[in-house]
Structure formats: structure tokens, C-alpha cells
C-alpha positions in Angstrom: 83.4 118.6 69.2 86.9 120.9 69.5 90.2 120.7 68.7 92.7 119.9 70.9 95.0 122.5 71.6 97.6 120.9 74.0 100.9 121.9 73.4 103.8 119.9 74.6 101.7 117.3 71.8 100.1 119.1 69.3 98.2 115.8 67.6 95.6 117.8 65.7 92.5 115.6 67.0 88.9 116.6 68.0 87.9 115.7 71.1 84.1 115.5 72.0 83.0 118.6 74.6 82.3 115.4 77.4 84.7 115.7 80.7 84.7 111.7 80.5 86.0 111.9 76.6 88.3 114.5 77.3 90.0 112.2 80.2 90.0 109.4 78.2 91.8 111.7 75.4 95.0 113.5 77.3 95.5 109.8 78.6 95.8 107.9 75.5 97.1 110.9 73.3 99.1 112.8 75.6 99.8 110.7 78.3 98.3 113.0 80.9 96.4 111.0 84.0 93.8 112.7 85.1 92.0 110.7 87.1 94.7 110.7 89.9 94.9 112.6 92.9 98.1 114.4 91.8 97.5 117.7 90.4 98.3 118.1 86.4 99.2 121.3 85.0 97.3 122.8 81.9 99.3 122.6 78.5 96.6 124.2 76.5 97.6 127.3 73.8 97.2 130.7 75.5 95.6 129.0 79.1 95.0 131.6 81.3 95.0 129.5 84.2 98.5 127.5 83.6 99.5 126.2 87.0 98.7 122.6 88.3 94.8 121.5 88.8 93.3 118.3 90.3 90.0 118.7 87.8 91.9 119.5 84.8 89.2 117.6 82.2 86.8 120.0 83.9 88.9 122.9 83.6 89.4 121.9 80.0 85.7 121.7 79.4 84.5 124.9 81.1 87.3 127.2 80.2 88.4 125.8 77.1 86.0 124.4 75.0 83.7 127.5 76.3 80.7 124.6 77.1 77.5 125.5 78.2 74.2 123.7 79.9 70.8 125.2 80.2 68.8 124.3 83.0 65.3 122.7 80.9 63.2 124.6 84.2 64.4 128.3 84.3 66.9 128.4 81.3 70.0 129.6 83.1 72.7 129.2 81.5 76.0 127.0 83.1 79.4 126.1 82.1 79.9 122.9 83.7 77.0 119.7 83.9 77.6 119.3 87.2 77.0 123.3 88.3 73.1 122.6 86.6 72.7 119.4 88.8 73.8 121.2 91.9 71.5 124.4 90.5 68.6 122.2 89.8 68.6 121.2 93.7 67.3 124.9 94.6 65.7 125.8 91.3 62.5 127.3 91.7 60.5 126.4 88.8 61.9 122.6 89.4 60.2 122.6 93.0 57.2 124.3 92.0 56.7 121.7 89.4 57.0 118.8 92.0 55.0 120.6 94.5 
């Protein structure tokens, strides 16, 4: 859990470190869609990546909120879920366990 640091709307809230949470969050507090296909900029404090993004909850996640998944095979560390499912695909210890 983090606190939400957008700044047009400061609302002081926690959001849960959980790129569907964090969707669901800028949309009902902040009014932010990001589930279109239209680009939304970053309006978190100090972003060092400001302009517009199409996976801003992702953004948000990885950059922001400094997440991080270890793959249960290898233990490499990731910043996004879906960077250890595409990992796990050529992970050596996986395939050696399903050989």
C-alpha cells in the first residue's frame, strides 16, 4: 500500500501496489481513464517521466510505487508482474523443472 501522490488532486489516499487497483483509483478519485486508448499524462510529485503514456497504472506501479516480483524459480528480481510472466517463459530453472 502507497500513498497517492497525484497532484492536480492531492486526496491523501492509499492505493494498493495492484495496476488493476490503481486504475480503478485515478478513475474514481481523479477522474483519470486509464483504460482508454488515449494517452494520459503522469501528474505524480517529482515524475521523472511527465509526458503522456498509454500504460500509465503500469507506469505508476513500476516507477512509482518502486514494486518488485521475484521469480519463485531463479529469484530475479522484476518491477512489473507482467515482466516475471514473460521471464518465466525462458527461465531456466522453470524448464528444467518441467523437463
Amino acid at each position: 500500500v502507497r500513498s497517492c501522490d497525484w497532484t492536480d488532486q492531492p486526496c491523501g489516499l492509499f492505493i494498493e501496489v495492484d495496476k488493476i487497483r490503481i486504475e480503478d483509483h485515478l478513475w474514481f478519485w481523479h477522474g483519470v481513464e486509464t483504460k482508454r486508448t488515449t494517452p494520459s499524462p503522469c501528474r505524480f510529485e517529482g515524475c521523472p517521466d511527465a509526458e503522456t503514456m498509454l500504460f500509465l497504472s503500469r507506469h505508476i506501479e513500476g516507477v512509482h510505487f518502486a514494486a518488485s516480483y521475484r521469480c519463485p524459480y531463479c529469484k530475479k528480481l522484476w518491477s512489473r508482474t507482467d515482466s516475471v510472466t514473460r521471464h518465466q517463459k525462458g527461465c531456466k530453472p522453470l524448464l528444467a523443472s518441467r523437463a
